[in-house]
N, C-alpha and C positions, 0 to 999 in steps of 0.2 A: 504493500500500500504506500503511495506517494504524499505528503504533506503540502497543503499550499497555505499561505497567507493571504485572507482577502480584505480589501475597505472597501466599506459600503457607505451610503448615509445614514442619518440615525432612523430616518423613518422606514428604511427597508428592512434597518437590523432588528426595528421596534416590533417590524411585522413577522420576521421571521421568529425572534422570540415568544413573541405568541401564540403563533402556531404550534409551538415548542412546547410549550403548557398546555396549549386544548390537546394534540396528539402525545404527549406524556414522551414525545421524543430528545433526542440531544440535539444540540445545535449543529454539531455535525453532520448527523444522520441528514438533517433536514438540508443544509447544504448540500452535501451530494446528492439525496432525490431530487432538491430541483437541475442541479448541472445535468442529472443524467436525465430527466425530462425535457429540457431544453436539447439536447442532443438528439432524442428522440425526436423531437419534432422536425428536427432539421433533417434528418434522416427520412424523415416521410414525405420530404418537400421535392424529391430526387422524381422527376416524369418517370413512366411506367414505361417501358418500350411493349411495340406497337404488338401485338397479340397476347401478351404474357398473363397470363393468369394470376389472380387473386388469390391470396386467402388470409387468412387468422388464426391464429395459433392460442387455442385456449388451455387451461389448465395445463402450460408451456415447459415447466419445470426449468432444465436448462438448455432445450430449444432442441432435442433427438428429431421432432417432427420437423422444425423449422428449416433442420439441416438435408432432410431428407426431399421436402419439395424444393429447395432451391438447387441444390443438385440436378431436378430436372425442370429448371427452366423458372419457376413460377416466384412471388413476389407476397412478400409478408407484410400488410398493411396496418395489423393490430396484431397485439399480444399480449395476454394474460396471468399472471401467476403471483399470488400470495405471499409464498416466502421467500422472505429478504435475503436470505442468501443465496437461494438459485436465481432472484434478481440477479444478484452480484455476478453471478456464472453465466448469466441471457447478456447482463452489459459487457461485460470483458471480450465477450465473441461476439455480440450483433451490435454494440453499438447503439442497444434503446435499450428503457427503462421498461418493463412490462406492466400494466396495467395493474391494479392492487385485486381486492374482493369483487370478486365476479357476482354475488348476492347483491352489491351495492352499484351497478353498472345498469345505466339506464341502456338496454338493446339497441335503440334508436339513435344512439348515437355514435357505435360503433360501424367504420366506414363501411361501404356495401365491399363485398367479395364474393370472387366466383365459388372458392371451395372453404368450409370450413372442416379444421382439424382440432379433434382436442383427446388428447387422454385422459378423461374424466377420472376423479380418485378411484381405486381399486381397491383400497380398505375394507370400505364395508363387505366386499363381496369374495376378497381372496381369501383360500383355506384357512392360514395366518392369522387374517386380520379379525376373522369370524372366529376364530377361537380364541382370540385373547379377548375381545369383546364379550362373547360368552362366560369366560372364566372372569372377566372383571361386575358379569352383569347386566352389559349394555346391549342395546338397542343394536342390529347388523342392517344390512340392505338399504331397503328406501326406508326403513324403521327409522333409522339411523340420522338424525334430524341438521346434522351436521355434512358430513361428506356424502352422505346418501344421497340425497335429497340435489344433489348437485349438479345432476343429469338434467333435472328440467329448467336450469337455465339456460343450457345448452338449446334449449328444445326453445323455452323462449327466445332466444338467439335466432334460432333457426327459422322461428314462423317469423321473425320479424323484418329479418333481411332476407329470407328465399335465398340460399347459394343455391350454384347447377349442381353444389355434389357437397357429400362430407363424408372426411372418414373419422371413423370414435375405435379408440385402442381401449382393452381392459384386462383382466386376468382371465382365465381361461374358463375357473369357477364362475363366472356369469351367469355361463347357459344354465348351471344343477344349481346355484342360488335359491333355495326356497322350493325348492322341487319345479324348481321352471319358472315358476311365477313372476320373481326380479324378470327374467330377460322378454317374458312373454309380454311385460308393464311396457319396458322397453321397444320392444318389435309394434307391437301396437300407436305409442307414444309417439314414434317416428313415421311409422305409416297413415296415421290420423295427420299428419300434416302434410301428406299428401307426397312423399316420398319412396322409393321400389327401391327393399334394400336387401343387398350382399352381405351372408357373412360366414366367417371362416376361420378356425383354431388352427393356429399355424406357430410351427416350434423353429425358432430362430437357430438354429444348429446346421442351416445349410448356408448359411450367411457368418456365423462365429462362434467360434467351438463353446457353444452354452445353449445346455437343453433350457431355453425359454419359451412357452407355449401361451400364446396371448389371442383375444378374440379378436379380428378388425372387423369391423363393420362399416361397409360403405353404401353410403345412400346418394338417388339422381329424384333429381325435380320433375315428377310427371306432369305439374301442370305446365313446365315446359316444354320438356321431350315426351312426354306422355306413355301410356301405360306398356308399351311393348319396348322393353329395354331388357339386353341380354348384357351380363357381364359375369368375366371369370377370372377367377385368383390364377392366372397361369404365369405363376411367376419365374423369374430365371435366376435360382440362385448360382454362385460359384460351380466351376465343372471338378474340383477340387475342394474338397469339405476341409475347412479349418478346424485345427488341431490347436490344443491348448499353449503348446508350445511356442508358436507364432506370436503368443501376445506376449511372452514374458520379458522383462528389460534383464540385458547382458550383466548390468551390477546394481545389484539391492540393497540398499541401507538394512544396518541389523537391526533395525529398531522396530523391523517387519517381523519378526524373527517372534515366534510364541516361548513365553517364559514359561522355567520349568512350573510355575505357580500354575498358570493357564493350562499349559500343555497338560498336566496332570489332570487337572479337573476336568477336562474335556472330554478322558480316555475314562476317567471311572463315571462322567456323566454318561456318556456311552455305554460302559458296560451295563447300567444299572439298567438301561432302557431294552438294553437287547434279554436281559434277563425275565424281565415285564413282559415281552413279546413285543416292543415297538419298534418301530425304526427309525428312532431319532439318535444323531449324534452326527459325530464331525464328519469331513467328505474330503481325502485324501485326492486331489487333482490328477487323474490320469493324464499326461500331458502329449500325449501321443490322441488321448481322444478330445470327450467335452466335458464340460464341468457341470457342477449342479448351476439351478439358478440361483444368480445372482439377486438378493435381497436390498432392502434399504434397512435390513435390522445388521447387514455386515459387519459395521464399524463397531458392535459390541463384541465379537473375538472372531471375526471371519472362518467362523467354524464349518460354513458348509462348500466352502472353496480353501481348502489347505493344499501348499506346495510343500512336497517331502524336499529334505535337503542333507545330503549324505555331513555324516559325524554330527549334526544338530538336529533342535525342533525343528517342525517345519515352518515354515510362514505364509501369513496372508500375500494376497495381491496387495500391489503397491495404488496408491489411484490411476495413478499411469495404466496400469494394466487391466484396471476394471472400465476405463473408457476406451480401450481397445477391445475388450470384452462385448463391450455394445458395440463397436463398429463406429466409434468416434477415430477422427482423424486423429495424429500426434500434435497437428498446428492448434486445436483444439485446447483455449485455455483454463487451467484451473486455478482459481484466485482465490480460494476457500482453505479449510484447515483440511486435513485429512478425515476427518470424523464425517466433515459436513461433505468433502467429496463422497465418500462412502455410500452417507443418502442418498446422494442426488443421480450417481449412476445406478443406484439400486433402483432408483423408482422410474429411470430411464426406460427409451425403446431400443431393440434394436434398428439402428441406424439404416444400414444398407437394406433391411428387410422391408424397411418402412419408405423406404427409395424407389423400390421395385412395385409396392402396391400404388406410391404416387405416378409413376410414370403411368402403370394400368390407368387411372384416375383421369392424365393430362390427356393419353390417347381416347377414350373414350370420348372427353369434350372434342377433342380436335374432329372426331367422328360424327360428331352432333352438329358441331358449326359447319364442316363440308356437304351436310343432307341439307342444313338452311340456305346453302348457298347454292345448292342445286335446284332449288325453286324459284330462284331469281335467274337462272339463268336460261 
């Protein structure tokens, strides 16, 4: 992080101070939100070249979707996400501030776009997050008053500005959520606004050695292109499947390195469970194959991704290697602590994966605008 000095006059300092107290912020914080607002804005001021496609990137994290349609071709006009530190992670690579609480976002004022993209929370719905919520008590699903419930502003989004398409990423528990009912609210919710939609559990391991198995659902505008639309996941992954090994960095700080304290508890946490009958405990990285997935609970002892390491413990991935794990670039910056990295590829997509369904996505419109323009001619 960079320090600057600034002067202002008293009546702008007088107003930033106050905002300072109604948002219970620091004066700091408050200065770089608005620098990075302001850069945001100038960032949206840039002309759109002449066919390129729209979208917005909701519940954005730190931008796996973002990076995936720009790759083929298309152009991020809004963007969304809550926590402040994968802001930090969205500005350091894109260059804009993301939008705050999407609950508190009037629809209508977000700019119109061709596609909208969002990976709505998966909390409520992944096997994970449904049992720790169980065991604490709480509410799962659309129950769930909080991230549940998060899916219908999406959906308000969506009645509001009409995109030609969208795609929505989740955990793979979706679909058996509730014995069907979550995805059945869902499928319905998006077809009542008049939408024909595609979807498809697809495990990210043809793209980067990590069994990741997520649902994408993609939807088209029938009161545009209307009800006879065909679309298919026929995607092209790598002709050579990635191997664990490809992501690992040539020299590791030991500080990755599991202490004998840790190491210990993890192997009799282990034993206990396999004695119980369950199969919970650590996950020893084949590195010739794939790994388990990747979580956003890793950074408490990255116990379901261990790399053995001859004469020591073994150790976690470095963050470097959990954003090559998703299929993030090395140019790719991280400006966060190792903790918060840890979250925020945990809660990531894979990249390339989420490339391949975008490109599907752009060809399909480009298919739509050449039938329009065959009427004209």
């Amino acid at each position: 992080m960079k320090q600057v000095h600034l002067r202002m006059e008293e009546q702008l300092y007088a107003q930033f101070s106050e905002y300072a107290n109604e948002t219970n912020q620091s004066l700091q914080n408050c200065f770089r939100d608005a620098i990075a607002i302001y850069m945001t804005e100038i960032h949206k001021r840039n002309d759109l070249k002449k066919n390129e496609y729209t979208f917005i990137d909701l519940f954005a994290g730190i931008g796996g979707m973002r990076l995936a349609f720009q790759n083929v071709g298309a152009k991020c006009v809004y963007s969304n996400e809550w926590n402040k530190y994968s802001q930090q992670t969205y500005f350091a690579n894109f260059g804009e501030q993301p939008d705050g609480d999407i609950t508190k976002v009037n629809e209508n004022t977000i700019p119109d776009h061709d596609i909208l993209v969002a990976g709505f929370p998966c909390q409520p719905f992944s096997i994970a997050g449904v049992s720790k919520k169980k065991s604490l008590g709480k509410e799962t699903g659309f129950k769930d008053k909080t991230q549940g419930t998060l899916f219908f502003d999406v959906c308000r989004i969506v009645n509001a500005k009409r995109p030609k398409a969208f795609l929505l990423e989740n955990v793979k528990n979706l679909c058996s959520h509730d014995k069907g009912n979550t995805f059945k609210i869902i499928k319905e919710s998006l077809e009542g606004l008049h939408y024909k939609i595609f979807y498809q559990v697809i495990d990210g391991q043809s793209y980067v050695p990590q069994h990741r198995e997520r649902i994408i659902i993609v939807g088209f505008d029938t009161l545009r292109f209307g009800n006879n639309i065909d679309f298919s996941f026929d995607l092209t992954p790598k002709e050579r499947k990635p191997k664990v090994k490809d992501i690992l960095e040539s020299t590791v700080d030991d500080k990755y390195t599991l202490s004998d304290k840790l190491w210990n508890y993890l192997q009799n946490y282990a034993l206990k469970h396999k004695a119980a009958g369950n199969g919970f405990g650590y996950g020893i990285a084949d590195i010739n194959g794939v790994s388990r997935t990747l979580s956003a609970r890793y950074y408490k002892d990255g116990s379901e991704i261990l790399i053995a390491q001859e004469g020591k413990n073994p150790r976690r991935l470095t963050p470097r290697e959990c954003a090559r794990l998703q299929g993030f670039p090395d140019s790719f910056k991280i400006p966060v602590s190792d903790t918060q990295a840890y979250k925020q590829f945990g809660n990531s997509v894979v990249v390339p994966l989420m490339e391949d369904v975008a490109s599907l996505i752009v060809n399909k419109l480009n298919g739509f605008n050449a039938l329009e323009e065959d009427k004209y001619v």
